[in-house]
C-alpha positions as CSV (number, residue, x, y, z in Angstrom):
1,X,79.6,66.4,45.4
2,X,76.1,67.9,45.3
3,X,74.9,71.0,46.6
4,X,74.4,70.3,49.4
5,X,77.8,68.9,50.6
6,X,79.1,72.2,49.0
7,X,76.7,74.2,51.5
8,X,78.2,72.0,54.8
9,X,81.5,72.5,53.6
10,X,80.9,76.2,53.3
11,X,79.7,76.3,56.4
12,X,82.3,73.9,58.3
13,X,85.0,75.8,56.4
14,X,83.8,79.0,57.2
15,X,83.3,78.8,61.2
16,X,87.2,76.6,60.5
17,X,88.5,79.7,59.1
18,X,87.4,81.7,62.1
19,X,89.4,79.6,64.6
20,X,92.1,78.3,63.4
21,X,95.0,80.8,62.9
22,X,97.3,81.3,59.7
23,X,95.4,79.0,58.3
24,X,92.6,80.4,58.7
25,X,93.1,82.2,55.5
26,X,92.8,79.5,53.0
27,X,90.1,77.9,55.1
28,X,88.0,80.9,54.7
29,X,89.0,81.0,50.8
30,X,87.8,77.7,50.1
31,X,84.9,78.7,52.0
32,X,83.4,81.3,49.9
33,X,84.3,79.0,46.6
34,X,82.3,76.2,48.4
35,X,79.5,78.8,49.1
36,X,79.5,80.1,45.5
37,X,79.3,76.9,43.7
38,X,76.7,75.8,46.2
39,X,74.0,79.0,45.5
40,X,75.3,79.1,42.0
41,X,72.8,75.7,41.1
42,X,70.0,77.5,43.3
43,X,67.7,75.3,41.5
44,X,68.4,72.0,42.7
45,X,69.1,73.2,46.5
46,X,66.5,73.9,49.6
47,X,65.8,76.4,51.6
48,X,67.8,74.9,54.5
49,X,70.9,74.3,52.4
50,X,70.4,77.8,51.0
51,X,71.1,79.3,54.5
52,X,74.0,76.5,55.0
53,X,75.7,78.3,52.3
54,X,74.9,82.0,53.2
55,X,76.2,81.6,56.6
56,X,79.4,79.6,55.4
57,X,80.2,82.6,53.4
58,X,79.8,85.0,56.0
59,X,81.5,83.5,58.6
60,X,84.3,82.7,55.3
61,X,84.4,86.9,55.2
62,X,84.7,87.4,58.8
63,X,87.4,84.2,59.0
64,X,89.3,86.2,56.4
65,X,89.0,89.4,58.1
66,X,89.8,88.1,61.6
67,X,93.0,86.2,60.9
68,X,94.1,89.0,57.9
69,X,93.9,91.6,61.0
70,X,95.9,89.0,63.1
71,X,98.4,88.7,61.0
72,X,98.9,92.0,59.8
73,X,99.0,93.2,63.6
74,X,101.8,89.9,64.4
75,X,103.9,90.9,61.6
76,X,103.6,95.0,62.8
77,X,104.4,93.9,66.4
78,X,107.5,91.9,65.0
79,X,109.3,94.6,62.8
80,X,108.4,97.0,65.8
81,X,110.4,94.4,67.9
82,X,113.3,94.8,65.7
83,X,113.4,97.9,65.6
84,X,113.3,98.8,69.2
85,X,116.5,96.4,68.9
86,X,118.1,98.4,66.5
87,X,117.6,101.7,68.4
88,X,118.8,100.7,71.7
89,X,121.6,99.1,70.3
C-alpha cells in the first residue's frame, strides 16, 4: 500500500469510526495508525493526500471520543439500572 491508500483509509476509517457504534473504537484506532504511516513518508505524498490524512485523523479523534463517551454513558445508565433494582427491591 502506498501513501496514498493509507491517507483514503484514514480518512474512510476515520468518518467509519464516527458512525458506527462499539466499533467505532477500533475503527478510529486504525484510523490514526493509517494517518501516521501516511504523513510519516511526507516526501513521497501530495498536498491533496496530505489533507486526506489530516482529516482522517481528526475525525479518528473525534470517532474515539464520540463512541468512548457513548459507551461510558451506556454502561453508567446500565449499573444505574441495577441499582434502582436493588433499592426497590
Amino acid at each position: 500500500m502506498n501513501d496514498n491508500n493509507h491517507a483514503v483509509t484514514s480518512l474512510v476509517l476515520g468518518i467509519l469510526s464516527i458512525v458506527i457504534p462499539v466499533i467505532g473504537v477500533i475503527l478510529g484506532i486504525f484510523g490514526i495508525i493509517y494517518a501516521n504511516k501516511s504523513t510519516d513518508e511526507t516526501i513521497n505524498i501530495s498536498d491533496e493526500y496530505r489533507k486526506y490524512a489530516v482529516a482522517g485523523k481528526v475525525c479518528s479523534i473525534v470517532g474515539i471520543c464520540v463512541q468512548s463517551i457513548a459507551i461510558f454513558f451506556t454502561v453508567l445508565a446500565f449499573l444505574l439500572f441495577v441499582f434502582s433494582l436493588q433499592l426497590f427491591m
